[in-house]
N, C-alpha and C positions, 0 to 999 in steps of 0.2 A: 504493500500500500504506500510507502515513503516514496518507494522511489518513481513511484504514478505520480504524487502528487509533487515531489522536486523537478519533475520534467515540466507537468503544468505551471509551475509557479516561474520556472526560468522562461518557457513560452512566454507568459504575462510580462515578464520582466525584460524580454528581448524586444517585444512589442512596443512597451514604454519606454526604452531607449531609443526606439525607433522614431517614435511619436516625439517627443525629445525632438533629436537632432533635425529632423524632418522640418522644425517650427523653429528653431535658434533663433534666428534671424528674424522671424517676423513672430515672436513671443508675447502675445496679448497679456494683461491681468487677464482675461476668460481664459486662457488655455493655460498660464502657470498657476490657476486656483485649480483648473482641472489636474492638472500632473502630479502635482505635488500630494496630495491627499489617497491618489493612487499608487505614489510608492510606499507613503506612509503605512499603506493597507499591504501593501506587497510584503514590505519588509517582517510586519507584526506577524502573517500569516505565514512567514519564513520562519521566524523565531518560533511559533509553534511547534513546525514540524522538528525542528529541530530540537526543543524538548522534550516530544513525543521519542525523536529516536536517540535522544540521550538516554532515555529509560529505560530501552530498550537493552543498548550497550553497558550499560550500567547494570542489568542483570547478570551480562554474562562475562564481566569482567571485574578485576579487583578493582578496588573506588583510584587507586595512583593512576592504573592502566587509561580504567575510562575517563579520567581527567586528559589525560594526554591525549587520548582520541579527541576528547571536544578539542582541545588547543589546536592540533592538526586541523580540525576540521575548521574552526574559525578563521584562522588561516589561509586556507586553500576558498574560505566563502571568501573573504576581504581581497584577495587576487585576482576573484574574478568580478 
């Protein structure tokens, strides 16, 4: 189920980058009240899944291990 909904959530997010760069240039107050509130919602519902599947790793690993897993994973989110 994570990784159904991490693909959806990067679609949404490739989109809105799109949307973004598409309007730079011609950036209304209506389209940056639009944008911005849609990553806000992006990001939150990132944050979810992501400690939904902390929970997950966190079963099946010792609590040092699965600290390192989130660090890695934080990491590799902030890079891309």
């Amino acid at each position: 189920m994570v990784p159904g909904e991490c693909y959806a959530l990067g679609d949404k997010t490739a989109a809105l980058i799109k949307e973004f760069v598409e309007n730079i240039d011609k950036m209304t107050k209506d389209k940056a009240d639009s944008l911005m509130p849609r990553s806000l919602d992006l990001q939150k519902r990132k944050m979810a899944v992501r400690r939904r599947y902390y929970s997950e790793v966190r079963k099946a690993l010792l609590p040092i291990e699965a600290v390192r897993f989130a660090q890695l994973d934080d990491q590799l989110v902030q890079m891309l």
